[in-house]
N, C-alpha and C positions, 0 to 999 in steps of 0.2 A: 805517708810522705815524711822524710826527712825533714827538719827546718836546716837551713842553711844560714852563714853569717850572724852579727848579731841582730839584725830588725825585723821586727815581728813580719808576717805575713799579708798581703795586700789582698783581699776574696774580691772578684767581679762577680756577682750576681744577676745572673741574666733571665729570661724568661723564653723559651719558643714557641709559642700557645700564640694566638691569635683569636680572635672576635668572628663571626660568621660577617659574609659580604652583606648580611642586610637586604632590605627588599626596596633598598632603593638602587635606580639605574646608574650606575657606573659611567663614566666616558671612556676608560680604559678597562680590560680583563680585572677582575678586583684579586685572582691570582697569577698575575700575566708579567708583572715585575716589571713592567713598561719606560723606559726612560724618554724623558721627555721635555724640553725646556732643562737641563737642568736639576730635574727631578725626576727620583724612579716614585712612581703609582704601585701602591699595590696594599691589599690590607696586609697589616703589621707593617709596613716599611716604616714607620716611627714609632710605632708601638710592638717590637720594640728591634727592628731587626737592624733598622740604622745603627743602634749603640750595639749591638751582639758585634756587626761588620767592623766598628770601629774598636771595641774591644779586643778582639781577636788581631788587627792589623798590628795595634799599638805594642802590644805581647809579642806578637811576630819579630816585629821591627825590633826589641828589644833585644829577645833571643838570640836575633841573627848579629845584632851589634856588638863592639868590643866590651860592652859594658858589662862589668863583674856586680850584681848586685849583691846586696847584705840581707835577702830576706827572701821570702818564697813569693809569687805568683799563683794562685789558684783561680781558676775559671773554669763557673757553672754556667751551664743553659739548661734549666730544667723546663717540665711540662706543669701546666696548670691553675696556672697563674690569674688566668682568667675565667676560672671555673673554682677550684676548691684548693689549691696552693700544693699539689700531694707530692710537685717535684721539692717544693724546698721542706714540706714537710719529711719526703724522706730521706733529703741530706741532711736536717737536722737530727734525726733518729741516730745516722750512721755519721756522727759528730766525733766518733773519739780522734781519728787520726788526725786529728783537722790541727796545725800548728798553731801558735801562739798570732793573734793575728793585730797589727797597728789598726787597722779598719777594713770596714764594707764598703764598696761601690758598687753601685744597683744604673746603669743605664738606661734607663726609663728616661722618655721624651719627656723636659723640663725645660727646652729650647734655651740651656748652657744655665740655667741658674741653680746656685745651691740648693735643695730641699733637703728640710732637716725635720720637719715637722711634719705628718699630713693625718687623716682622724679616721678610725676604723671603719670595720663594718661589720653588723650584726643582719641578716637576711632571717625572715622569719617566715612561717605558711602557718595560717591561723585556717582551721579545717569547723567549720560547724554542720551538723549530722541531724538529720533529720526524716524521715519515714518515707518510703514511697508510696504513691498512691495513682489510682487513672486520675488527671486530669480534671473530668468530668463527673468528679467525687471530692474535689481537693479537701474536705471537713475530715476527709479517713486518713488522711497524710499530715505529714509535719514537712511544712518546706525549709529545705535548709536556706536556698538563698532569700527568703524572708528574715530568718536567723539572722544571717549574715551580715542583711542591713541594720539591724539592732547593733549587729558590732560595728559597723563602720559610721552608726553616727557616734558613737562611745570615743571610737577612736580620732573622730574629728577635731572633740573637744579634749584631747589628752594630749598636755604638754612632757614630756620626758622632763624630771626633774633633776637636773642639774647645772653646774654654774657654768655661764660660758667661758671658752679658753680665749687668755688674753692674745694667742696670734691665730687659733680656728675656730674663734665664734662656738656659735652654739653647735650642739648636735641634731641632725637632722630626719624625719621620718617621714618616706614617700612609698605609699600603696601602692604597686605598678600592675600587679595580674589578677584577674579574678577568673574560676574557673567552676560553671555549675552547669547541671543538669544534662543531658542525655536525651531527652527528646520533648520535640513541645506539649504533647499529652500525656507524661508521666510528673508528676511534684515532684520535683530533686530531694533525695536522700542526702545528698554533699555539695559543699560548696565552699568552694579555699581561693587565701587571697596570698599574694606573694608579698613581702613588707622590707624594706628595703630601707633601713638604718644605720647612720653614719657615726658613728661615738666619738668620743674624746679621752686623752691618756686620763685613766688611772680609774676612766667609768667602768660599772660594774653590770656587765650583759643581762648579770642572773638579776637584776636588780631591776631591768625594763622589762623584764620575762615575768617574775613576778607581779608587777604593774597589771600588765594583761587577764594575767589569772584571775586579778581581784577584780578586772571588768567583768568577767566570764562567771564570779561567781556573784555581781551586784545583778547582772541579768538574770540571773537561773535564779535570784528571788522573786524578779518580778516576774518572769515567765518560765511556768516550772517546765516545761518541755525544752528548754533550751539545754544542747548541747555543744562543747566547741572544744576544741586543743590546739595548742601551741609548739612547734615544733622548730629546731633551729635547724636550716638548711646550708650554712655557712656562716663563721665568723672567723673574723682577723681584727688583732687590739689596733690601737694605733701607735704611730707613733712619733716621740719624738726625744731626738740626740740633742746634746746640749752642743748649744752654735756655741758657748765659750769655753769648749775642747780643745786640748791642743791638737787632735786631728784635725778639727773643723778649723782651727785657725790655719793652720799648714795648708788644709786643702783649698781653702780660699783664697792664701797665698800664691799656690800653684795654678789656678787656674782664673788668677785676677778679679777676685768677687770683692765685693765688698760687703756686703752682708749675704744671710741665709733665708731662705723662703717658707711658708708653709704652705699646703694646697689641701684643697679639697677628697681629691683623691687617695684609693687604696691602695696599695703595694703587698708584693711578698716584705716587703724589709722588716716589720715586728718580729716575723721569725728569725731571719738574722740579730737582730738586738738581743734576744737571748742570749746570745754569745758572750753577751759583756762588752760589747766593744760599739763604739761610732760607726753609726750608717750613715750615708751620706745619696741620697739621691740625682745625681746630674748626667746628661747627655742628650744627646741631638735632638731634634723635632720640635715640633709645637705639638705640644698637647692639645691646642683645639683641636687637630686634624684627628685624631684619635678617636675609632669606631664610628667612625663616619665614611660616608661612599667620599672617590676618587683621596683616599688616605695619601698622603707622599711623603717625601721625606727630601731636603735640599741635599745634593751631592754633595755639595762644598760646605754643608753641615756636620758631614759622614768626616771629610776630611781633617775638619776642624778639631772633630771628637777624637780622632786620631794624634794630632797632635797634643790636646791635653791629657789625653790620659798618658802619653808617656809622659808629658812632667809631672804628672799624680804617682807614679810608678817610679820614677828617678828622686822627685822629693824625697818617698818615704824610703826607698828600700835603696838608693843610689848610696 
């Protein structure tokens, strides 16, 4: 792509991926796109399909207008987002044509507030291995999920050691999956848990992975049959833009903010920040309604997003 004019480039950063409907009952299709009060129902309608619709209109409406801008417009909807990132992981690969860019805008439901800040994620499967055996023998086996609760009291009592950030707190770690054994008259040979890790800018992943190991090897002192590995199923850094950017001050200008936010959750956007440039997080929805049953999104939210992103779009490149 050519750059155009003198101002840098504006990137929308979108996502198309969605969360499964869940096994909770729906009032509406959870893929049925239902409009209703006001609101369309449907999983993803705020996470994140309300800002994709509105993203795309605002670009539209530009397009079709007399307005001559000074800088390029690019707009992704990759896959993955909510799995393992592999659509922005492979436009960052295939980064060279990419123009000189003023910022990112990532339309993720933020219900119109600036986010500038939010704190990684590190996913972990801690696996400990152990002999199989009948049942009605268990002395000739080694259980793994006996193992396994040797590490989960270890990790009950394990603080992640580092300082918390002064706008996202500490870092956070929650055990969600455990997955053992094969049938009730065999002693499990395996038994894994899923571990679910929130960081903060500038922590060091390899550094709470090590932690583990040193649990793994204070156990295998005291019980020498103990086996276990650690293994990383996903991670994304975190992050955070400086709100006293002249991006972030222009963008809050444009779109009437007065300050910027941090939240709890993960984004594709650390891999944008590679870039070198201001991420900026903002568009439609409430994030509580996010992976959760009867998801919606306000029309006149979609519309709204519509109208700021063209003055996010006219600001920079106008």
């Amino acid at each position: 792509m050519k750059s155009f004019g003198k101002k840098g480039a504006i990137l929308f950063a979108c996502h198309l991926d969605v969360v499964g409907a869940g096994e909770e009952k729906w009032k509406t299709p959870p893929f049925g796109g239902v409009e209703r009060g006001g609101r369309i129902y449907g999983r993803g309608s705020a996470d994140m399909k309300g800002g994709i619709a509105a993203a795309v209109t605002a670009i539209r409406q530009i397009v079709e207008s007399s307005v001559k801008l000074q800088g390029n417009i690019i707009f992704l909807a990759a896959a993955g987002e909510e799995t393992d990132s592999c659509g922005a992981k492979r436009f960052m690969r295939n980064r060279g044509w990419i123009p000189k860019l003023a910022g990112v805008v990532i339309p993720e439901p933020t219900d119109f507030e600036v986010v500038t800040a939010h704190r990684g994620m590190l996913w972990l499967e801690v696996t400990t291995k152990g002999k199989a055996a009948h049942s009605s023998m268990p002395q000739l086996g080694i259980n793994a999920i006996g193992l396994m609760q040797l590490v989960l009291i270890e990790l009950k009592r394990y603080k992640i050691p580092f300082k918390p950030h002064k706008r996202l707190g500490e870092c956070s770690m929650s055990i969600n999956t455990i997955i053992g054994g094969k049938a009730l008259n065999v002693v499990p040979d395996r038994c894994s848990i899923g571990i679910d890790i929130r960081t903060l800018p500038l922590q060091n992943h390899r550094d709470i992975i090590s932690d583990i190991e040193k649990i793994f090897a204070k156990l295998k002192s005291k019980t020498p049959q103990f086996c276990a590995d650690v293994s990383i199923l996903r991670e994304v850094g975190a992050l955070e833009t400086d709100s006293r950017s002249e991006f972030v001050r222009d963008f809050c200008d444009a779109v009437g903010a007065k300050e910027t936010k941090a939240v709890g959750f993960t984004s594709d956007a650390p891999y944008f920040a590679s870039l070198g440039m201001p991420v900026v997080i903002f568009g439609p929805g409430k994030p509580e309604v996010c992976h959760k049953s009867n998801e919606y999104i306000e029309i006149g939210a979609v519309e709204k997003a519509v109208e700021y992103y063209k003055k996010i779009i006219l600001k920079f490149l106008g």
